[in-house]
KOLPAMI-118946 format. One record per residue (C-alpha): residue in one letter; x, y, z; residue number from 1. Coordinates in steps of 0.02 Angstrom, whole numbers, plus 50000, padded with zeros to 5 digits. Example, Ala and Ser with C-alpha at 12.3 -4.5 7.8 and 13.67 -1.06 7.14 Angstrom:
BEGIN
NODE rest     u     v     w  nr
NODE    a 50615 49775 50390   1
NODE    s 50684 49947 50357   2
end
This chain:
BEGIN
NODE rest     u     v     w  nr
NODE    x 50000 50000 50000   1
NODE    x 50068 50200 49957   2
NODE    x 50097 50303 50116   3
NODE    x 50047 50478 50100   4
NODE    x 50158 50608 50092   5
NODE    x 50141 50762 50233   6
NODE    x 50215 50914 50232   7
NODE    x 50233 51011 50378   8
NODE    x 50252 51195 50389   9
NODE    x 50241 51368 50480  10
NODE    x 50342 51481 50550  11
NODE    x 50525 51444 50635  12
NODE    x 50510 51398 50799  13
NODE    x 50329 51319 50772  14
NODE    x 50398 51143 50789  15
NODE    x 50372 51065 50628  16
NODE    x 50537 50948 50674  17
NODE    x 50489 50900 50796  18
NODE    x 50323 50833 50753  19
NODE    x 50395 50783 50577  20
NODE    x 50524 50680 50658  21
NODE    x 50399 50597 50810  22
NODE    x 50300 50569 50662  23
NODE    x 50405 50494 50556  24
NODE    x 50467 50371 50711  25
NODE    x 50296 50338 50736  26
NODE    x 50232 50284 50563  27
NODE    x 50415 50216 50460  28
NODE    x 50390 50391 50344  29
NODE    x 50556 50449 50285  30
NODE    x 50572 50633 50395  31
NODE    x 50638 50761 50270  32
NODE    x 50687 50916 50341  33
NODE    x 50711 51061 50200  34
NODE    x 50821 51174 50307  35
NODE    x 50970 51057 50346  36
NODE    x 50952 50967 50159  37
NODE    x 50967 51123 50079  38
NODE    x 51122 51171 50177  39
NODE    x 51198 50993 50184  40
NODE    x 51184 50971 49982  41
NODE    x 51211 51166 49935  42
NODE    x 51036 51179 49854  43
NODE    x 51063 51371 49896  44
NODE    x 51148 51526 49801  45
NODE    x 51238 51581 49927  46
NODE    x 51225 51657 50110  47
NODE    x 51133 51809 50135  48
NODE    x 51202 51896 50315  49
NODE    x 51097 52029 50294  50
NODE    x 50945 51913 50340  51
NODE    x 51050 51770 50425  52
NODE    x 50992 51643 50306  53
NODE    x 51038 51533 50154  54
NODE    x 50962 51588 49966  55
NODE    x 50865 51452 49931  56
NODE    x 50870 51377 49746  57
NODE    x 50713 51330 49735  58
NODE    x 50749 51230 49563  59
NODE    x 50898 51135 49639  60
NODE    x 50775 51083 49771  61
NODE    x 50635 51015 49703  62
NODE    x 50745 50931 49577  63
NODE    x 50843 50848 49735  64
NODE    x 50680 50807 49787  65
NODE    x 50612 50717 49641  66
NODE    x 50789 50639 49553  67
NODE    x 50853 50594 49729  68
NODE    x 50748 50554 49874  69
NODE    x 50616 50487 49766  70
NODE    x 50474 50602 49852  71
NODE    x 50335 50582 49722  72
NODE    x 50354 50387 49681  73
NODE    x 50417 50341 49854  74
NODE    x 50250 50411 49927  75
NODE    x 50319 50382 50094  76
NODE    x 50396 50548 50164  77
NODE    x 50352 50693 50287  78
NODE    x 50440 50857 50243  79
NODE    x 50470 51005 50358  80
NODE    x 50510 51185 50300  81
NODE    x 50448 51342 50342  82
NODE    x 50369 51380 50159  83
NODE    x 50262 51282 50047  84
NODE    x 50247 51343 49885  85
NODE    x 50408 51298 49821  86
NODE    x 50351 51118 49804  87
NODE    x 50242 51036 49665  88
NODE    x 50049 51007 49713  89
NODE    x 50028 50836 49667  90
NODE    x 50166 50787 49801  91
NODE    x 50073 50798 49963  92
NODE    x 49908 50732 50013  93
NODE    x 49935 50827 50179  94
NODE    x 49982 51003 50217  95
NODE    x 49990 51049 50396  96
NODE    x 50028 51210 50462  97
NODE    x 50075 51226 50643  98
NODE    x 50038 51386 50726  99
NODE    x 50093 51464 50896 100
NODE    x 50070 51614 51008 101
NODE    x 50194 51756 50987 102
NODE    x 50210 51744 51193 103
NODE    x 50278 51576 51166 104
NODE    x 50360 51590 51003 105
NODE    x 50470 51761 51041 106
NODE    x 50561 51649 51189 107
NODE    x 50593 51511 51059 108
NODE    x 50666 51608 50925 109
NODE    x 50762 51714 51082 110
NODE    x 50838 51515 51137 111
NODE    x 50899 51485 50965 112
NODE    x 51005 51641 50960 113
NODE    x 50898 51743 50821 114
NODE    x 50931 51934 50785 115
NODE    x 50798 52033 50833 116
NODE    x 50784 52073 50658 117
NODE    x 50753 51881 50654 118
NODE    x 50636 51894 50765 119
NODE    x 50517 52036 50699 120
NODE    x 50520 51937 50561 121
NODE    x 50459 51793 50612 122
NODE    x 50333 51871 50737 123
NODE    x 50241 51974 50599 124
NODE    x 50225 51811 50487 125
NODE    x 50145 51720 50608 126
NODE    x 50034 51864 50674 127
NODE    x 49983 51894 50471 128
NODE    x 49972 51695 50457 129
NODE    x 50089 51709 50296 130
NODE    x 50140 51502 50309 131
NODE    x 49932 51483 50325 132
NODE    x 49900 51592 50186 133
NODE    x 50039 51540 50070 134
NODE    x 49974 51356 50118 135
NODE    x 49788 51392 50068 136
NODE    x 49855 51473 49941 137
NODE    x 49955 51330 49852 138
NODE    x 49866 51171 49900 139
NODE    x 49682 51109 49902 140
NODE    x 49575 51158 50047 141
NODE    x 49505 51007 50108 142
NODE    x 49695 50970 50131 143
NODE    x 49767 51103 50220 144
NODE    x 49763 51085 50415 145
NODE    x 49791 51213 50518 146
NODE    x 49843 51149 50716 147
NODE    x 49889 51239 50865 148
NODE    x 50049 51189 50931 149
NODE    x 50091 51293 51107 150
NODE    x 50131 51154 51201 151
NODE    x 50195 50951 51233 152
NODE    x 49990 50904 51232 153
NODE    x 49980 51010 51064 154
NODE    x 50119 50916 50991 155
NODE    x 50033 50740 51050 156
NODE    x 49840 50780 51005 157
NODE    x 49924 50827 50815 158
NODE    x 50043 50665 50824 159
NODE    x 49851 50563 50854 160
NODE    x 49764 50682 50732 161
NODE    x 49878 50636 50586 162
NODE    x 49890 50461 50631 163
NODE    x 49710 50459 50633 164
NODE    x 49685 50515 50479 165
NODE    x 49838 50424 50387 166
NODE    x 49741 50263 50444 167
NODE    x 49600 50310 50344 168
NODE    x 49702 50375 50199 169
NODE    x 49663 50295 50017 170
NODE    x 49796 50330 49882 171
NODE    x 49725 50429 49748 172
NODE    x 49666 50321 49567 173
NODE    x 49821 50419 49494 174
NODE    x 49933 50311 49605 175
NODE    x 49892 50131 49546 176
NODE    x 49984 49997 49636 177
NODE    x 50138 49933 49535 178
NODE    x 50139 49792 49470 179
NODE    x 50243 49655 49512 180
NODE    x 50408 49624 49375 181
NODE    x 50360 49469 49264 182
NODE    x 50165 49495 49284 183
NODE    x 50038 49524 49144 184
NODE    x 50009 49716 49204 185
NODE    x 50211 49738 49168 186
NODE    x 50203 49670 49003 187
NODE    x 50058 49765 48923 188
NODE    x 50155 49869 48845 189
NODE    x 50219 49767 48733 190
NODE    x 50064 49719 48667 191
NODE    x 50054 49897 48591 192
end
């Protein structure tokens, strides 16, 4: 059977790894998270001081993405990244974006060592729900999630939620099961 892929986003600090990863744990999904891949393979133009981050190249990415790990035929994989239109549609049957109060997500960003620059940021993206927005935005509705996630009960009741859910998950008819090598199905083709 084809595992649904997830994506988890929303603002730094939100804890998208760490649900992504006690996820992944949880279920046997592959846990992909965009920030370290794109510095670990260079899928960047550069380093941008100025805003304390890397230039993401959004091409080298998704082409990593598909040509490497798989992520569209594997159909096994929860990615975590704070944006979500850089990736193709038709990868994700989930999109959940975790959201937090600014009282609890200043401190976060503070414990990670971020500007304050950083932090503005960051706090005005979640208060104008940009991850939400850009979420809604680039994916179907009826798959778009939006979850609280303040505190360690958050984080389990989401971990349940999603489980819940990928119990009852169907692949789509555009994901027909393989068939096995040697079988009738595999040798159609050359019937035509």
């Amino acid at each position: 059977r084809k595992m649904p892929n997830i994506l988890i986003t929303g603002t730094p600090g939100t804890g998208k790894s760490t649900l992504a990863a006690s996820l992944a744990k949880a279920t046997g999904h592959q846990h992909i998270d965009v920030s370290k891949l794109v510095k670990e393979k260079e899928l960047h133009d550069g380093y941008i001081a100025e805003f304390d981050t890397f230039d993401l190249n959004d091409d080298k990415l998704v082409d990593y993405l598909e040509d490497e790990v798989l992520i569209h035929t594997a159909r096994n994989c929860i990615v975590d990244f704070h944006t979500s239109e850089v990736f193709p549609e038709r990868w994700f049957d989930l999109v959940v974006v975790l959201r937090t109060d600014n009282q609890l997500l200043v401190p976060r960003l503070q414990a990670r060592g971020y500007s304050e620059r950083k932090i503005t940021e960051n706090k005005d993206a979640e208060i104008f729900q940009v991850c939400l927005d850009e979420a809604q935005a680039s994916y179907k509705p009826e798959i778009v999630w939006q979850l609280p996630s303040n505190t360690v009960d958050d984080v389990e009741q989401n971990m349940a939620k999603i489980q819940q859910w990928m119990s009852t998950w169907v692949a789509p008819a555009e994901f027909p099961p393989i068939p096995p090598k040697g079988s009738r199905a595999d040798d159609m083709d050359d019937d035509y």
